[in-house]
C-alpha positions as semicolon CSV with decimal commas, in nm:
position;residue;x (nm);y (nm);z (nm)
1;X;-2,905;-1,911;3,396
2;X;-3,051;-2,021;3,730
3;X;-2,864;-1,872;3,983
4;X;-2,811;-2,092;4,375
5;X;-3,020;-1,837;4,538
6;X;-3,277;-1,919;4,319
7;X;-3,274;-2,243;4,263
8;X;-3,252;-2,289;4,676
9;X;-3,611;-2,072;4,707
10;X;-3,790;-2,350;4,387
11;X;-3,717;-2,590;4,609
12;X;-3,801;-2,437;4,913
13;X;-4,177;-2,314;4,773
14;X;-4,126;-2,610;4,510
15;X;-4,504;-2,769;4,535
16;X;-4,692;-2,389;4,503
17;X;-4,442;-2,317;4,236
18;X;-4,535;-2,633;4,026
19;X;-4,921;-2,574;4,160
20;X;-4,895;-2,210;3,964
21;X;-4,698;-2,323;3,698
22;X;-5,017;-2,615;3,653
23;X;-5,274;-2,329;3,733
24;X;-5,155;-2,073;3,486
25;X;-5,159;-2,342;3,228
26;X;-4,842;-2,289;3,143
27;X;-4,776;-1,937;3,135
28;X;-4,529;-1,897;3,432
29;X;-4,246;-2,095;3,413
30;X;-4,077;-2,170;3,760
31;X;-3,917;-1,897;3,778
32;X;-4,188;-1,680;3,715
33;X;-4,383;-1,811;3,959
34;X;-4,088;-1,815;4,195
35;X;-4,094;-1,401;4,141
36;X;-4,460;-1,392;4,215
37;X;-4,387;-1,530;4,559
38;X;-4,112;-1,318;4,597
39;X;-4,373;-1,005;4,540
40;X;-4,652;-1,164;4,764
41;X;-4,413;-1,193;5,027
42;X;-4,288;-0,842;5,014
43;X;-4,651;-0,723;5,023
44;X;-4,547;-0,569;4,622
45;X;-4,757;-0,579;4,344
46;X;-4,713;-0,766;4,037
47;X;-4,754;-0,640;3,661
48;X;-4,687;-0,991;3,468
49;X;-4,906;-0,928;3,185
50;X;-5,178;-1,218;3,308
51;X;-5,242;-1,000;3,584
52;X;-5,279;-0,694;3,413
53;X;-5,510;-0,872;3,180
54;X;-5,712;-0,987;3,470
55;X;-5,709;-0,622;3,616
56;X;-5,803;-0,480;3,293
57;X;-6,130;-0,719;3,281
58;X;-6,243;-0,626;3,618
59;X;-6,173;-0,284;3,545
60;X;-5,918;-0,214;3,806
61;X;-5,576;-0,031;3,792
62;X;-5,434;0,050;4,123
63;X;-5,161;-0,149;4,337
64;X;-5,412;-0,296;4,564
65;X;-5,586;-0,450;4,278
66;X;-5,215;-0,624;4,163
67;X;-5,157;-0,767;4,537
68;X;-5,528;-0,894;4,576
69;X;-5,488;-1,032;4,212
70;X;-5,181;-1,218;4,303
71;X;-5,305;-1,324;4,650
72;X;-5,575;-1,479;4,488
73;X;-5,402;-1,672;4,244
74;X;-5,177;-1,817;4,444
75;X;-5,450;-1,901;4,656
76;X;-5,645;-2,057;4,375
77;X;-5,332;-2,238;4,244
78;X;-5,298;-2,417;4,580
79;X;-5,645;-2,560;4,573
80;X;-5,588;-2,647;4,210
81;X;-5,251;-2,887;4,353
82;X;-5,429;-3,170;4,317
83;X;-5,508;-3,169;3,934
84;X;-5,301;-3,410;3,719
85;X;-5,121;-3,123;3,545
86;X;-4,970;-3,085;3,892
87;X;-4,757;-3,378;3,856
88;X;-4,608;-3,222;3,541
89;X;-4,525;-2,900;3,653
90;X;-4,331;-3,076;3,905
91;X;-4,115;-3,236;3,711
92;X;-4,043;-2,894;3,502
93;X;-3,936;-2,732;3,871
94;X;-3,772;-3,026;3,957
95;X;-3,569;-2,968;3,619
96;X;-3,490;-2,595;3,665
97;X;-3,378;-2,687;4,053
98;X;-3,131;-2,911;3,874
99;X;-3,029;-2,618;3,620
100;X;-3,169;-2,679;3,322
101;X;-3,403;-2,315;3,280
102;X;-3,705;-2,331;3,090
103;X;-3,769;-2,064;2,890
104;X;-4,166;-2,104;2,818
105;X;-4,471;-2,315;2,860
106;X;-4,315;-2,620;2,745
107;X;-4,439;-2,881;2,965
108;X;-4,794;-2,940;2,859
């Protein structure tokens, strides 16, 4: 269930929700991706397991790591807007702002 708050923030950060839905390949869904803004913006880490698999490669464990992590993919993810997958994700965060959740990487 995708609750009004929610669905008001996917459309309010709707294009860099659909840009990290594309960017991930599919492994945030909107909502997700929603909750990774939600940490950026309140300077938190975030432990989604991508993440830790990315800190785990670079061999680093502390919060800082999580918060530069997430910067940069968001950052990345923005660049990577204007890829075709793009398009797609938008119509998957167009379809949860309308209700309808999705529950995995179903769009590609």
């Amino acid at each position: 269930m995708i609750y009004d708050s929610d669905k008001a923030l996917l459309k309010r950060y709707r294009h860099i929700i659909a840009a990290l839905v594309a960017y991930s390949i599919g492994y945030f869904t909107p909502l997700a991706a929603l909750q990774t803004i939600k940490d950026f913006k309140n300077n938190q880490p975030n432990f989604c397991e991508w993440y830790l698999d990315i800190a785990w490669k670079r061999g680093l464990n502390d919060d800082n790591a999580f918060l530069d992590i997430n910067r940069q993919i968001i950052k990345g993810a923005i660049k990577y807007r204007h890829c075709a997958d793009f398009k797609f994700a938008l119509v998957v965060v167009d379809k949860n702002i309308a209700g309808h959740e999705s529950l995995g990487a179903s769009w590609f």
